[in-house]
C-alpha positions in Angstrom: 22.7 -22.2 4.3 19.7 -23.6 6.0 18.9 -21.3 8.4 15.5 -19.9 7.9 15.0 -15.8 8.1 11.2 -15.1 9.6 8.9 -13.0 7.3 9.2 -9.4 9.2 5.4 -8.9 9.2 4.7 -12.0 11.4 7.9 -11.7 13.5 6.3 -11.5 17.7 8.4 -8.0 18.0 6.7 -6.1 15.0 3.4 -7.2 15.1 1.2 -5.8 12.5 -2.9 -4.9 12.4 -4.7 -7.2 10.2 -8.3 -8.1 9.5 -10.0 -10.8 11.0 -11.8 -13.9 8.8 -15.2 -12.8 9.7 -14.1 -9.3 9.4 -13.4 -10.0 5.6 -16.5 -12.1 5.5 -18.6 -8.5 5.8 -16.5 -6.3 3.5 -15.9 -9.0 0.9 -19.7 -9.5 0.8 -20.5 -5.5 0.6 -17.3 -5.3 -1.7 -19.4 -8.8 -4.3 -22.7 -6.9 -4.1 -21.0 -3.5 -5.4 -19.2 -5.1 -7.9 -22.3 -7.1 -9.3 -24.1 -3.8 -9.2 -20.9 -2.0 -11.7 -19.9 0.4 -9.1 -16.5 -1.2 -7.7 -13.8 -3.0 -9.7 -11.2 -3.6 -7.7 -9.5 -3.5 -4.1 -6.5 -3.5 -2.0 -5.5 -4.6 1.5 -2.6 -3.1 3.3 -1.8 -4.0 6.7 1.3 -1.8 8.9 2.2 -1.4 12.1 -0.7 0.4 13.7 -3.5 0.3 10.4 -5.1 -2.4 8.2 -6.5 -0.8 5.3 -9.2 -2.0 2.8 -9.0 0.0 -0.5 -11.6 0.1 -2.8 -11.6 1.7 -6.7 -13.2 2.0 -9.8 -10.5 1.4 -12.0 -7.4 0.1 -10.8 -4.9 2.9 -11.6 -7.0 5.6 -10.2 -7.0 6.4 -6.3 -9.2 4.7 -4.1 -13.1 5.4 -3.4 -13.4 4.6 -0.3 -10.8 3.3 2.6 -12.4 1.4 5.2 -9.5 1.3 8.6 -9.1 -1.1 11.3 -7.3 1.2 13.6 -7.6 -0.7 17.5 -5.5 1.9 19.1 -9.0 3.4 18.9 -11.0 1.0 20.1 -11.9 2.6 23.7 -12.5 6.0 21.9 -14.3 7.0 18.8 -14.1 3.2 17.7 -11.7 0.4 15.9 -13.5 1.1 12.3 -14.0 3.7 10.0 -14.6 4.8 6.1 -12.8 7.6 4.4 -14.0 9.0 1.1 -12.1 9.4 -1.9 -10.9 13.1 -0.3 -10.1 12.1 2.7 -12.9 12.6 4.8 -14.6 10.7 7.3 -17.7 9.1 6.5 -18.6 7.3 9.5 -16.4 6.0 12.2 -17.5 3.3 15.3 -17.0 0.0 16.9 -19.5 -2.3 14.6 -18.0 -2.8 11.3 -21.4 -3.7 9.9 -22.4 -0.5 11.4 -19.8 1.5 9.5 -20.5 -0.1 6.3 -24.2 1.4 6.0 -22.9 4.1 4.8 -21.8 2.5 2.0 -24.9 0.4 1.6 -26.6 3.3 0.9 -25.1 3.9 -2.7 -27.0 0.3 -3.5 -30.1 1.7 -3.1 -31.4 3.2 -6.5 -34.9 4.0 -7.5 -36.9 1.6 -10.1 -37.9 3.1 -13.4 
């Protein structure tokens, strides 16, 4: 009765893809400046097998805007990071997350009436 069963996720045989602290550090802050500016309103983190995921939406029961992927089986190729619209395409894919995230940077920009 006192045997303890390890959580799947951080068993040594099925390791999983997860975001780093500073790697949060840059979306949370991108993710806080969209939500001050009313564009974002809530997000999601998944994290598998070969993917972490960071979901963003509008409203929480619609689909996502925007994905941004930590995929490192990609890492010597087109690059570890990218941003999918709310379709499904690619938006911009590399090895610099902070790099990746311009593209979404860009919807903060707004002209002054």
């Amino acid at each position: 009765m006192n045997s303890l069963t390890p959580f799947p996720a951080s068993h040594p045989s099925n390791p999983v893809v997860m975001f780093h602290r500073t790697e949060l550090n840059v979306i949370l802050s991108l993710y806080g400046r969209m939500v001050a500016a009313g564009d974002w309103r809530d997000y999601g983190i998944s994290t598998l097998k070969d993917v972490a995921v960071f979901s963003v939406f509008r409203r929480t029961a619609e689909n996502p805007l925007y994905r941004i992927e930590k995929r490192p089986k990609l890492r010597t190729k087109q690059g570890e990071y990218a941003v999918f619209g709310a379709e499904g395409q690619v938006l911009k894919r590399g090895h610099d997350l902070r790099t990746v995230l311009r593209v979404l940077e860009r919807k903060l920009i707004r002209s002054v009436d």
